[in-house]
Every structure is written in structure tokens, then in C-alpha cells.
N, C-alpha and C positions, 0 to 999 in steps of 0.2 A: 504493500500500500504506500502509496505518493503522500497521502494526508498526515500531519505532522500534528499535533494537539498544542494551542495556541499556551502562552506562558500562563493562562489562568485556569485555563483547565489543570495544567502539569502541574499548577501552584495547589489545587484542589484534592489531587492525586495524593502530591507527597505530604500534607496535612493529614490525609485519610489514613497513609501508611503508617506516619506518626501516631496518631491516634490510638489503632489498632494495637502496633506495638506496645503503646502505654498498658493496654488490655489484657498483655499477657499473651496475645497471636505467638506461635512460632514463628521464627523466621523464612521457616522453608514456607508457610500459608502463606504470609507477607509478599514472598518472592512470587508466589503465583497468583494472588488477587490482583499486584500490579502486572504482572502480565496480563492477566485477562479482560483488568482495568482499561488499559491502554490501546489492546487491539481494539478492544470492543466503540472506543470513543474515535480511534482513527477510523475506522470500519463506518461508523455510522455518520463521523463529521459535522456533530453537534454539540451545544453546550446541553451540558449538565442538566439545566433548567427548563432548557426546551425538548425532552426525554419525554413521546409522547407511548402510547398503545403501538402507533404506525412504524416507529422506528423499532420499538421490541420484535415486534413480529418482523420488521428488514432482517433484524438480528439473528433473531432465530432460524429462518430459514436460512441466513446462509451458514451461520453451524450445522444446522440437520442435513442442509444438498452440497454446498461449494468450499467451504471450507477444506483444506486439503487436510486428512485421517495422519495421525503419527507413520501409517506408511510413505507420506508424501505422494501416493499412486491413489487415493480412493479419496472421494467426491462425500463430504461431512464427519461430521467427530463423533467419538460414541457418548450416550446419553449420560454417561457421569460427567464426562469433560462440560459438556452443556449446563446441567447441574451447578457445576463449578464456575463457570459465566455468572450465572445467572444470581447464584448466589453472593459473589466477590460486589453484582450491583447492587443488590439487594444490602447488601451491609455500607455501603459506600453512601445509597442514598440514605441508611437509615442516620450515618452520622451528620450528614448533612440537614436533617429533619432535627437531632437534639443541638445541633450548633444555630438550629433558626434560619440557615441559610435556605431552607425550602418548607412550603408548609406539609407536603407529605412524600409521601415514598411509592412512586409508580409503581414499583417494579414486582412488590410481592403479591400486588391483585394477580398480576400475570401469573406468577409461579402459580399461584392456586389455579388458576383456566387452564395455563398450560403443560405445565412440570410437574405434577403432580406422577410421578414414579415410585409410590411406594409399595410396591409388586411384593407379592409376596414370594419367591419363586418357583413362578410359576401357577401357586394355585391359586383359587378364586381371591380377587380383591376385596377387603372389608372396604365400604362404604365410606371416605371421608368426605364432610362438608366443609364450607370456608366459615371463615371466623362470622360474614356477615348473614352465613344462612343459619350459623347457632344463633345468634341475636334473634332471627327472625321465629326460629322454634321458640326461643323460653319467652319473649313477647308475645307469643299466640297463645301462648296457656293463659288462662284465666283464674285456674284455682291454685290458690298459692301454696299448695302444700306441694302440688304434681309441679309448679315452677321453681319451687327451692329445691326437689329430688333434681330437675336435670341441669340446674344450674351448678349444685354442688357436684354430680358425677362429672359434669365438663370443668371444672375450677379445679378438682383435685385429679381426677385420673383415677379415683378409686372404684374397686369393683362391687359388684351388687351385693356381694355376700357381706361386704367392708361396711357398706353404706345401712346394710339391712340390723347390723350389730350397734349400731353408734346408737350412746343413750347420753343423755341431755346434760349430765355431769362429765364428761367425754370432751365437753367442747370448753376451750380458755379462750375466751372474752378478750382478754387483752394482748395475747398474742395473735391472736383471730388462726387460730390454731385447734387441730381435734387429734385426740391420742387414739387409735382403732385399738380394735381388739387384735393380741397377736393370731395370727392364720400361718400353716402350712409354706403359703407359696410369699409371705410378705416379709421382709425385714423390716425398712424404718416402720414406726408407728404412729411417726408423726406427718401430719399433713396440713398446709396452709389454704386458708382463704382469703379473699379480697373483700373490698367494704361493699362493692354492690353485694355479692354472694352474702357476707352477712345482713344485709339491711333487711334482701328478702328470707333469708332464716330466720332473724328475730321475727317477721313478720306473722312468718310460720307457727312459731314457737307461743305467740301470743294469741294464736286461734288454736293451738293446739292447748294448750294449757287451760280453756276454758272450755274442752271439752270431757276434761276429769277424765283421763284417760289412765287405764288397766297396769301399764308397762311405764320404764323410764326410756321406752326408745324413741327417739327422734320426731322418727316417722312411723304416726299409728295408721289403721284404716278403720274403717266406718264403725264398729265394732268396739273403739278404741282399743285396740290389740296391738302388736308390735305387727308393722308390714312386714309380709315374705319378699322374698325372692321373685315370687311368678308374679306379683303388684308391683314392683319397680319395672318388670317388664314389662307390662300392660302399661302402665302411666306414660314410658319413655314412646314406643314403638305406637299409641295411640293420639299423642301428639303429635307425631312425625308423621303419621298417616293423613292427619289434617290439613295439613300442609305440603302433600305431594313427595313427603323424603321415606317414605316407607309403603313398602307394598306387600302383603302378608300374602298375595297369591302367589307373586313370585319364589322361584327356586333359587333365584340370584341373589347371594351374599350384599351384592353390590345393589342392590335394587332395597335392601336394608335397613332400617336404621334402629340398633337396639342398643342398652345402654352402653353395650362395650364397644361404642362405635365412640363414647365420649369419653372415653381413654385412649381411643386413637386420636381424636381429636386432640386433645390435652398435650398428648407424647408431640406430634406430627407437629403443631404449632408455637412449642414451646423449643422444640430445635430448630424450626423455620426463624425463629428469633435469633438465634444463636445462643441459647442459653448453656452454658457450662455441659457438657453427656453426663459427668457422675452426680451433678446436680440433679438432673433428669430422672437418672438411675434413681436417685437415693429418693426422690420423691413420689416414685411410681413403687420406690420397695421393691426392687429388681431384686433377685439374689444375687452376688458378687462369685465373682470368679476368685477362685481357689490362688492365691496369690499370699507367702510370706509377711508381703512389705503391708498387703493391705490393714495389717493389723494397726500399723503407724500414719495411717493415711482417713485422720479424723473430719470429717466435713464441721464448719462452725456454723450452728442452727442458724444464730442471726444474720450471718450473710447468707445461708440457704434460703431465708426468709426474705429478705432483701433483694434477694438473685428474682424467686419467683413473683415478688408484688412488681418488678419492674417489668419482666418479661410474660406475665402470664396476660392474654388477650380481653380488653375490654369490650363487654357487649353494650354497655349502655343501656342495661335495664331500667325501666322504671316499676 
């Protein structure tokens, strides 16, 4: 390419790299975000600000057809190197967005339309939606108990069995934090929430309590009983029906939406941020790999805590 990135652009680039590094990036990420940085702005021959839909999609296709393959002999790059674009922009505008210089970040609506590669390999796809089609589920529910269950299983990543155990002394108020019950497949036991997710829990919490319910769980059902398992299913997969993201006639996984669709949610958008992997790990209660050193390798709750109120995605519930 002839096209040279003018001194403000390049001024913008090496600020980003800056930045980055202060963050903690390896060198070697460093060394390939501004690669990919750089083609990607000679390639398209635009400022920064002027980054519309039209030039992503320019972009894309010429990684997927014209771009020449690490053989130098084949016609586009493979779908990780793409990945890798796409992401090095998506972190480039997102600094750009906390320094004020832009007021948002084009590029990650794209990823969601178009980059969406989380294959399983090979077998059926679970279902994910974008951040702004969960907004538009927990806004269409109307009863607030069935809106705090899927607001809380998309804010934490925790699973039905997790959610179905949580009793009302369980939950710290001031850390906006809930301790689960230990399980089988869980390590941490801890798990955070954000001020929307609490405003509509307390909300919960204060129709739930007047109805002198049986149990100290959370979430009772009509009976005032502690809810199952097969009622979080119903509540999740009943609202989603409503609204076109779940099809119960279908055989297609992907055709879906049940609650463990909001732990893919959670996982899938909370790394689309770039949030810390063992941070991730430790918040979804991953079990750890068998590792010596791990024993010396302590996460600090309060920046766990601080990791996820920054990165975890806002719906703007009301």
C-alpha cells in the first residue's frame, strides 16, 4: 500500500500503544495490535473519526477475499487473524471513547453482526445475543421477580442450580456481592452485581417479603416455596419466546434461548471487553488447571470487583 497514515493519526496510534502498555499488554500483543492498527488505517485511508459501518465492511472483505494468507499465494487471512483486526480496533476505539476523544466505539456493534465465531467445534452453536437484545429481553418483562431472575443470571454468569440455592442472607448489600452455595462443578463463591441489577433485586425483594413466604430463598413461586430449576427455565425461555429469541418447536440449539444462554452471554461479552481471562475464570468459578505455582497466584476480590463493575455491560434498565 502507497497510503502513509498522516502525523495525527500515527500521533493516535502511538498514544494507544502507550496506553495499552501502561495496562499491563505484553509486548509481543503490542507489537501486533500496531500492526494491525496501521494496515488497517492505510488500507482504509481514513481518520479515526470518520470510521463508519461502510469502511468496516471495505475492511472486512478485503481480509476474508484479497488480502494475501501467510502463504503469500492465497486470496484472505484465516478467521482468527481477522479476529485479531478487528479486535486490536475495537480496543483502540475503546481508548479513544475513555480519553473523550470520540463519543462511542463503532466497531464492537460490528463484531456482534459480524464476528461472532464462537463455534463450538464443530457442534451445534448455543444461541448468543448482543448486549442490546438482552436490554431489550429484561425491558419486556413486566413482573419483577421473572426481571431480576434474568437480569441477575446475565450480570453474574451463574447457573440455574446456583441461582435456585441463593437465600436472602446470601446477599452483602455493601459489597453488592452474593456468597452461592458451594457445588460440585464451582470454585469461587463469590459473585458480583451492578447497581441496576441491585435496584431491581431490592425491588424484588420488597414484593417478595410481603408475601410471607415459606423459604429464605430469593426467589419463591406462587406457593411461596423456594423456585426449582424447571421455573427458572420457564420464566427465562418464556420471555424470550415473547420477543422472537426462543423457539420451543425448534430442534436448533441456536434457535434457543435458555438460561445458560446468559452465561454465555456474560462469558462472550465480558472478554469482548477485554476483561482480564482469570478474572473471567474466577468469576464464572471455572475449575483451575492443575498447576504448582497456582497455589501462589491469589486474585484481590477488590480489584476482581472493580475489574467486573467496569467491564460488565450496561442495559439501562429501568
Amino acid at each position: 500500500m502507497s497510503v502513509e497514515l498522516t502525523p495525527e493519526v500515527d500521533e493516535l496510534l502511538t498514544e494507544f500503544i502507550k496506553d495499552e502498555k501502561l495496562r499491563g499488554k505484553a509486548d509481543s500483543t503490542l507489537d501486533t495490535y500496531e500492526s494491525y492498527l496501521r494496515y488497517a488505517f492505510e488500507y482504509l485511508d481514513c481518520h479515526p473519526e470518520d470510521l463508519s459501518k461502510t469502511e468496516l465492511k471495505d475492511l472486512l472483505h478485503h481480509l476474508q477475499n484479497e488480502k494475501d494468507g501467510r502463504r503469500g499465494n492465497e486470496n484472505g487471512v484465516s478467521g482468527k487473524t481477522i479476529d485479531g483486526y478487528f479486535s486490536a480496533l475495537s480496543s483502540f476505539y475503546s481508548y479513544l471513547t475513555y480519553e473523550e476523544k470520540l463519543s462511542r466505539n463503532p466497531v464492537s456493534p460490528f463484531q456482534e453482526r459480524y464476528l461472532d465465531n464462537d463455534s463450538t467445534g464443530g457442534e451445534e452453536e448455543r444461541q448468543l445475543i448482543s448486549v442490546s437484545e438482552m436490554s431489550g429481553l429484561v425491558m419486556s418483562v413486566m413482573k419483577t421477580r421473572d426481571k431480576a431472575i434474568i437480569l441477575l443470571l446475565a450480570k453474574t454468569g451463574i447457573r440455574r442450580k446456583e441461582l435456585v440455592q441463593i437465600d436472602v442472607q446470601d446477599i452483602d448489600w455493601d459489597q453488592q456481592s452474593i456468597r452461592l452455595k458451594p457445588t460440585a462443578k464451582r470454585t469461587n463463591q463469590i459473585v458480583f452485581f451492578d447497581d441496576e441489577c441491585a435496584r431491581i433485586l431490592k425491588k424484588w425483594l420488597e414484593i417478595r417479603n410481603e408475601a410471607d413466604p415459606k423459604t429464605d430463598a430469593v426467589f419463591i413461586n406462587q406457593q411461596n416455596n423456594r423456585l426449582q430449576r424447571n421455573g427458572i427455565y420457564t420464566v427465562v425461555t418464556k420471555h424470550a419466546e415473547n420477543i422472537g429469541l426462543h423457539d420451543s418447536d425448534s430442534d436448533r440449539l441456536s434457535d434457543k434461548f435458555t438460561p445458560h444462554c446468559c452465561r454465555h452471554w456474560f462469558t462472550t461479552h465480558l472478554r469482548r471487553s477485554e476483561m482480564k481471562r482469570e478474572y473471567i475464570k474466577e468469576l464464572r468459578g471455572d475449575k483451575r488447571e492443575v498447576d504448582p505455582m497456582e497455589t501462589y497466584n491469589h486474585i484481590d476480590r477488590e480489584k476482581l470487583r472493580e475489574s467486573y463493575l467496569t467491564h460488565i455491560p450496561q442495559l439501562n434498565v429501568q
